[in-house]
Structures are given as structure tokens and as C-alpha cells.
Backbone as JSON, one array per atom type, in Angstrom:
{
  "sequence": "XXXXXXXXXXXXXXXXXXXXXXXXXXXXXXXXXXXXXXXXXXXXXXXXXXXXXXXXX",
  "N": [[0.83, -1.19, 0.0], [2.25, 1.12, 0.86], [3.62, 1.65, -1.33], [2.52, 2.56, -3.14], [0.8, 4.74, -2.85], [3.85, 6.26, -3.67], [4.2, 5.6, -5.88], [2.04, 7.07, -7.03], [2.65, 10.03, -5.84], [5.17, 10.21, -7.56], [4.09, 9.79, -10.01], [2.94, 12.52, -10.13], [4.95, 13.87, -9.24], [6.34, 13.85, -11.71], [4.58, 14.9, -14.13], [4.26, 17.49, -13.06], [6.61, 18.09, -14.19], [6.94, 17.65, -16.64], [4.64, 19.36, -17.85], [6.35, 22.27, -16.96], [8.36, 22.24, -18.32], [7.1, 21.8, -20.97], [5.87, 24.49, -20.8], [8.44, 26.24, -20.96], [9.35, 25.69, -23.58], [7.59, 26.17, -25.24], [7.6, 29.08, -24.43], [9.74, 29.79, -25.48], [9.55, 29.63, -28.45], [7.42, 31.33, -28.69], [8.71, 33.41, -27.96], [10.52, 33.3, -30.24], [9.04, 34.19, -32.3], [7.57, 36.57, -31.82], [10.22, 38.28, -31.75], [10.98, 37.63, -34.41], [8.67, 39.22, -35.9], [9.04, 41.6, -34.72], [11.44, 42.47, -35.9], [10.73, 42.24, -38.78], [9.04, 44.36, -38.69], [10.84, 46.36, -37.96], [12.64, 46.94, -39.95], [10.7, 47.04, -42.32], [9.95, 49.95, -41.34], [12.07, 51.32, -41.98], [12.47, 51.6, -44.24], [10.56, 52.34, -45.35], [11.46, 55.34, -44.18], [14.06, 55.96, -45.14], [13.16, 55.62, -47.66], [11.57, 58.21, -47.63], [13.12, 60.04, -46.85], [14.54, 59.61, -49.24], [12.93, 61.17, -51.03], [12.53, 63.25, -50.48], [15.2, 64.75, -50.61]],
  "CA": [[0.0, 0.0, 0.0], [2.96, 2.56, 0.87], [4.83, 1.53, -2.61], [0.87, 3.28, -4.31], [1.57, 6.32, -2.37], [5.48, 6.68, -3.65], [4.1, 6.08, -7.56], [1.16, 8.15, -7.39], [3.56, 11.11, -6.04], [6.12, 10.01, -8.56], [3.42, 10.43, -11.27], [2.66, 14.11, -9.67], [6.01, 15.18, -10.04], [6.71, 14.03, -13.35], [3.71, 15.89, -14.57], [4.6, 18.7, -13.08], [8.27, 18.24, -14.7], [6.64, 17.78, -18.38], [4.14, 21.03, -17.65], [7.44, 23.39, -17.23], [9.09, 21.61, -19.89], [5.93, 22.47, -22.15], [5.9, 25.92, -20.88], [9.52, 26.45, -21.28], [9.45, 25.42, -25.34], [6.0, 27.26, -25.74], [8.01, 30.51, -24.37], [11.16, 29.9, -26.6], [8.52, 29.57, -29.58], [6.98, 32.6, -28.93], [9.7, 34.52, -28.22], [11.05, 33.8, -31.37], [8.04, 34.41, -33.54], [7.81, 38.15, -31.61], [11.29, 38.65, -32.35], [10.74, 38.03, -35.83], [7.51, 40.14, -36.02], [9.83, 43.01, -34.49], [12.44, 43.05, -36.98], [10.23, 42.63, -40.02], [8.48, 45.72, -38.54], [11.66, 47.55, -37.99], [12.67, 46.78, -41.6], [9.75, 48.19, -42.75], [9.85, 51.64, -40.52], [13.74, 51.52, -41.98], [12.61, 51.52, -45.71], [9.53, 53.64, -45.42], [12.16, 56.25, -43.73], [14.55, 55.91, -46.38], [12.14, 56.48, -49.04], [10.88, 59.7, -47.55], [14.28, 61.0, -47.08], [15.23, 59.85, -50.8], [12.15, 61.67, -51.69], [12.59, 64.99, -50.03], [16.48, 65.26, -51.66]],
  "C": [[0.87, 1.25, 0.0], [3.56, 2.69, -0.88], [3.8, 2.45, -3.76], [1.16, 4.33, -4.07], [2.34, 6.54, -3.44], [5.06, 6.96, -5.41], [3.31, 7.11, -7.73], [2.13, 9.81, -7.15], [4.48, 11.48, -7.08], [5.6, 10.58, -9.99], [3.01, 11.68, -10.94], [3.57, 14.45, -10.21], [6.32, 15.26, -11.59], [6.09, 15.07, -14.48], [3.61, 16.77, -14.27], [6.19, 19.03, -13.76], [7.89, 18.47, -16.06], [5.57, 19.2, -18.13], [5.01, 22.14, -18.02], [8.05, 23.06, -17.91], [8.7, 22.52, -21.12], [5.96, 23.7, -22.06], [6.78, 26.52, -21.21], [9.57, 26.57, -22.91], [8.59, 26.51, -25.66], [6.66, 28.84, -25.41], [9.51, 30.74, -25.05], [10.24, 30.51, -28.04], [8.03, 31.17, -29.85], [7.4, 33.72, -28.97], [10.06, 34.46, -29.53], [10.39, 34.24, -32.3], [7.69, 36.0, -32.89], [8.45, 38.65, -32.26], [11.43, 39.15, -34.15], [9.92, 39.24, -36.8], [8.14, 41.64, -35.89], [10.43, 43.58, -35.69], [11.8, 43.37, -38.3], [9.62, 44.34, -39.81], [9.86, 46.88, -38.63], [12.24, 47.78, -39.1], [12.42, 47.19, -42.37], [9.87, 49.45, -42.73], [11.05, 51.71, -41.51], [13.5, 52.04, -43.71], [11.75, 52.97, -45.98], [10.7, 54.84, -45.04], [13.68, 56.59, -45.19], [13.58, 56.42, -47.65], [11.72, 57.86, -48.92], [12.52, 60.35, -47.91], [15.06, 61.0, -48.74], [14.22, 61.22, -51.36], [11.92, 63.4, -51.64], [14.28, 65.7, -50.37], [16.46, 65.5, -52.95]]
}
């Protein structure tokens, strides 16, 4: 009966070990798909800004 205990805890932690796992990846992921989102935007701003200033020389 104690050895039911020791797994059932055992299966607690694990599932809390794969949870922050999952959350961990899922906040790599999203960071990088921000990141990306950033730069294309700043890219943008960078060109648009360029163009005006070609356009006003």
C-alpha cells in the first residue's frame, strides 16, 4: 500500500516536470516568432524612412 503512495507522487512530479518543460518550449517559440515580427516591422519603418528621405532630396 505505501509503494501506491510513492508512484502516485512520482506520477505528480513528473507531470509537473513535463508542464514546465511544455511551458519552457512554448516561451522559446513565442519569443522567437515576436522577435521576428519586431524586426520585419523595424525593416519596414527603416525603408519607409529611407524612401521619404530619398524623396525629399
Amino acid at each position: 500500500m505505501e509503494n501506491v503512495g510513492i508512484f502516485i507522487f512520482g506520477l505528480a512530479i513528473t507531470a509537473i516536470v513535463i508542464a514546465a518543460c511544455g511551458l519552457i518550449i512554448f516561451g522559446i517559440i513565442t519569443e522567437g516568432r515576436d522577435r521576428e515580427r519586431l524586426e520585419a516591422e523595424q525593416a519596414a519603418d527603416r525603408k519607409s524612412r529611407e524612401r521619404k528621405e530619398a524623396a525629399v532630396s
